[in-house]
C-alpha positions, -999 to +999 in steps of 0.1 A: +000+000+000+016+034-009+021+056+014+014+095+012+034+116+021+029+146+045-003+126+059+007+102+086-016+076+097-037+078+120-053+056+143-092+066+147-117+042+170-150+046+154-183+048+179-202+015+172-237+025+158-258+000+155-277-010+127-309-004+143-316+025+165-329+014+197-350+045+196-370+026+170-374-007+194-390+021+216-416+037+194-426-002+185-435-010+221-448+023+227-474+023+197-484-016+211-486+000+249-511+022+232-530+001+212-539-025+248-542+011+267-572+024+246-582-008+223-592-028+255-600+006+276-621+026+258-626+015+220-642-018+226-662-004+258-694-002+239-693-040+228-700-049+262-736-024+266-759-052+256-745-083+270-741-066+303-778-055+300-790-090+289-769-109+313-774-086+347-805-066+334-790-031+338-798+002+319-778+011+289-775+046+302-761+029+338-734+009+318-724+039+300-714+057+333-685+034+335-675+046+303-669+081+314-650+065+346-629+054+328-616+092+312-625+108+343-595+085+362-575+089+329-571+124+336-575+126+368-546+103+377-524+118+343-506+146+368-501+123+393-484+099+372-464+127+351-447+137+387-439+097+391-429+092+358-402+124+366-388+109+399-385+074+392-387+066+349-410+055+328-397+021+331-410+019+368-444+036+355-452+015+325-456-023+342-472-010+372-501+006+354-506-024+331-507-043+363-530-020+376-551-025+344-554-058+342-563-063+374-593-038+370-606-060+337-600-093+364-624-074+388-645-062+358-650-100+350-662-109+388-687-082+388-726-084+394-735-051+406-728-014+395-707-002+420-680-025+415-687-021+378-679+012+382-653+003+412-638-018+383-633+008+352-620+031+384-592+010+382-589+002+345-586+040+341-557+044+369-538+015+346-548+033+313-526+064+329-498+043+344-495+024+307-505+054+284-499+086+271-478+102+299-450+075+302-453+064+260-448+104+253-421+107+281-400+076+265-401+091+230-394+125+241-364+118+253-348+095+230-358+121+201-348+155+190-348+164+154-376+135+142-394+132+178-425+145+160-427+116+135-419+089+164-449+105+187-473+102+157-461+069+152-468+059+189-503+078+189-514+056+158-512+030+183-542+044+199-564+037+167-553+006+160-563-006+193-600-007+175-587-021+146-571-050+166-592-055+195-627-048+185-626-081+162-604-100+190-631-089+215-660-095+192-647-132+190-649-139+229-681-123+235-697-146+205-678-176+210-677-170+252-693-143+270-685-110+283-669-125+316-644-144+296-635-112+275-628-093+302-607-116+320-587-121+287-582-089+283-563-081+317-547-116+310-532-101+279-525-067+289-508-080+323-490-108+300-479-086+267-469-051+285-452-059+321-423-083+305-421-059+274-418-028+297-392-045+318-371-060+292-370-029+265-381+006+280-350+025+286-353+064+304-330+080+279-305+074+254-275+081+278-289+056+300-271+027+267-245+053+256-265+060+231-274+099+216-306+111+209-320+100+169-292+076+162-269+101+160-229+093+170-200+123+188-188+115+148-216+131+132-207+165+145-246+179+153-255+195+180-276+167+192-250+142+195-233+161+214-252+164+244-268+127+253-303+146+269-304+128+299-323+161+313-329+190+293-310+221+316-328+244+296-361+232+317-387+242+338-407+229+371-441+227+367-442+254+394-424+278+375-447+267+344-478+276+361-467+311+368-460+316+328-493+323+304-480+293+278-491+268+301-526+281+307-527+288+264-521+254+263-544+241+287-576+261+278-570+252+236-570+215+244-596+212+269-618+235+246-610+216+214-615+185+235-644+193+251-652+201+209-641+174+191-652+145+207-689+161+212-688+166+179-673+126+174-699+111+191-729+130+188-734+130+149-739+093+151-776+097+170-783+127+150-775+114+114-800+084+123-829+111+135-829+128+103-835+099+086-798+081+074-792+043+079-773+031+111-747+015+082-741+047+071-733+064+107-711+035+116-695+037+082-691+076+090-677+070+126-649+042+108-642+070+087-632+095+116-609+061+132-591+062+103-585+097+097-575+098+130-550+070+128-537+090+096-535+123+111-520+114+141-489+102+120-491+132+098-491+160+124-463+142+141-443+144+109-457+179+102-442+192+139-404+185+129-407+208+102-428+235+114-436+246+150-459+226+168-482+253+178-489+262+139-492+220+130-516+224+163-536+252+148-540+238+113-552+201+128-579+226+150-591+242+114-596+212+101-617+200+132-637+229+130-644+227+089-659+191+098-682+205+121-690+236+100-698+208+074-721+188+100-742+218+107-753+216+069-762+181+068-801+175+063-822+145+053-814+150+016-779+159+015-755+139-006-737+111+013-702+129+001-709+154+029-709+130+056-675+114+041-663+150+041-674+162+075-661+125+089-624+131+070-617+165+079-626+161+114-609+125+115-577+141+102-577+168+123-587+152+154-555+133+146-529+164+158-540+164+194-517+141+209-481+149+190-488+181+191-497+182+224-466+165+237-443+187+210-457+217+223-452+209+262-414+194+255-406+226+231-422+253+251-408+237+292-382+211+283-382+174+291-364+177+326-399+178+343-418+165+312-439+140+330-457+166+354-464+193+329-476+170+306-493+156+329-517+188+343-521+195+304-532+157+297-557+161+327-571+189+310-577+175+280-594+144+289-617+169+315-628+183+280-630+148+263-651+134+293-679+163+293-681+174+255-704+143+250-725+146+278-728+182+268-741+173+235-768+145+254-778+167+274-787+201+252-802+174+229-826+161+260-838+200+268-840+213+231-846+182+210-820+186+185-784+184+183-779+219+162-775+241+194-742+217+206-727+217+170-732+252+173-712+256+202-686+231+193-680+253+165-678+289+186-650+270+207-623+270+179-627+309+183-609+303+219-587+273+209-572+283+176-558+315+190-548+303+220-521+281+208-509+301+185-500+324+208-481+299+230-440+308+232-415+300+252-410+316+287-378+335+286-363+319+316-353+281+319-340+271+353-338+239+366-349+231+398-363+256+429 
């Protein structure tokens, strides 16, 4: 081999990348932590309405109660576990809520009287926290930077394929068992899938394998590999956040657009059946909004690298609000191409809330006390959730019709829309105090 002159040899040891990024591993078991979170929490909850009423003769409105449960404990819990989540990892977190969890479906699966149905979801709910978005969002925030948006849309999907996957899986059991065998399979599978998987794979942070955020190596000379992220010192306590007008922007856009959206997700269903449509076509119309959810969700996360989040927030709220504007049109003799339109552009844009919410609270606070800001803003969010349907019931009980609720649904995104965008960064980042 020749040798060249005035260029001695040197002797460089190269960082060993591997050939996957663990990161990756992360978002996989992440998105399937979603999908058993919400598939068996909340998507499948209505397959269980008349079997419980055949079987132990209770009212359908009764059942539903445990329903709501279920996103009242979700949020109510969310702040509790963000702090948790902050002190001790998301590796600690993860396995004890799907413990939790499954033990609620084991108790669901014993019941025979209301209370401890609703004793039952009370502790499905606290599992669904422990196991969900908090911890999942937590994971991927730290072992992202430049493409954390496109992993957190990846891991929301997981939310909408939990009714792809478990609505048929469920389905199964209740025909070929009944709803006591379901229920018990489902904590069996949660307990049996997630608290292995979260032990064995979840990891806090990158620096925790000497790995850098991305994939990236010291070798690729970015900024990002520089710094491993174990804490972002550029952070803020949730204290100081609630002293600064982002996090109350924040708060008040998703718990309106919450409180919006999903009235406006579950309502049309009833209503497009009293004017006179076939159930086919509402349950067509409500698989439409799944999957334009699904799509969205990976789309806005993707969106939120590129742009900030609060503008990839705003746009996804538009859209949610052109759905409903198009649902206030619908009559009797509209075209069916409305209802496809109002169900896409609502589906789609329903879709942002989650990446964007988590892009917004690690971009505007840091990730150094991710967990409990995220946390207070999740509890938010699911207080809007839990009340914009029983908003919509219970206009529709005093004035007949459902017009009035879309109405306000719509007069919401007037509050949301510019309350995000007018989210920035507090000037001051300390850690700790």
């Amino acid at each position: 081999m020749p040798r060249l002159r005035g260029h001695p040899i040197r002797t460089m040891r190269r960082a060993h990348r591997p050939r996957i990024f663990y990161g990756h591993y992360l978002v996989a078991v992440t998105f399937l932590f979603m999908l058993l979170a919400f598939g068996c929490g909340s998507f499948v909850f209505s397959l269980f309405v008349k079997p419980l009423e055949a079987s132990l003769g209770w009212a359908r409105g009764h059942v539903m109660v445990g329903f709501t449960i279920f996103f009242v404990m979700l949020g109510v819990v969310s702040p509790l576990v963000g702090r948790i989540v902050d002190r001790h990892g998301p590796r600690r977190v993860i396995p004890a809520g799907a413990l939790v969890m499954a033990l609620g479906f084991v108790l669901a699966s014993l019941v025979n009287t209301l209370p401890l149905f609703y004793l039952a979801y009370f502790v499905i709910g606290t599992g669904a926290a422990g196991m969900g978005i908090v911890p999942c969002s937590a994971v991927i925030s730290n072992w992202f930077r430049r493409r954390r948006g496109i992993a957190l849309g990846i891991m929301s999907a997981g939310m909408g394929a939990g009714g792809v996957v478990m609505a048929p899986v469920v389905a199964h059991l209740l025909v070929t068992f009944d709803w006591r065998t379901a229920y018990l399979s489902m904590g069996i599978i949660i307990g049996a899938v997630s608290i292995p998987l979260a032990l064995a794979v979840i990891r806090r942070s990158p620096a925790d394998m000497g790995l850098y955020p991305d994939g990236d190596t010291r070798e690729t000379g970015t900024a990002a590999a520089e710094m491993p992220l174990p804490l972002d010192t550029r952070s803020i306590t949730l204290r100081q956040a609630a002293k600064t007008t982002a996090i109350w922007l924040i708060g008040v856009s998703f718990f309106v657009s919450g409180f919006s959206n999903t009235g406006a997700l579950h309502a049309p269903v009833p209503f497009l059946e009293d004017i006179g449509f076939p159930v086919a076509t509402a349950a067509t119309a409500l698989g439409t909004l799944g999957l334009g959810s699904a799509t969205g969700k990976v789309f806005f996360g993707w969106l939120c690298d590129r742009i900030p989040p609060r503008r990839a927030s705003a746009l996804g709220l538009m859209l949610q609000l052109a759905g409903i504007l198009i649902l206030l049109g619908i009559r009797s003799d509209s075209p069916p191409q409305l209802i496809w339109a109002y169900a896409l552009l609502l589906g789609f844009g329903l879709g942002s809330w989650l990446p964007t919410m988590s892009m917004l609270v690690s971009t505007t606070f840091g990730l150094a006390y991710y967990g409990s800001v995220f946390g207070v803003i999740a509890f938010l969010e699911s207080a809007g959730t839990s009340l914009g349907p029983l908003f919509a019931g219970l206009l529709f009980d005093a004035t007949g019709t459902y017009y009035y609720a879309f109405v306000t649904f719509a007069a919401l995104y007037a509050i949301a829309i510019p309350a995000v965008l007018l989210v920035r960064r507090p000037r001051q980042h300390v850690v700790g105090k």
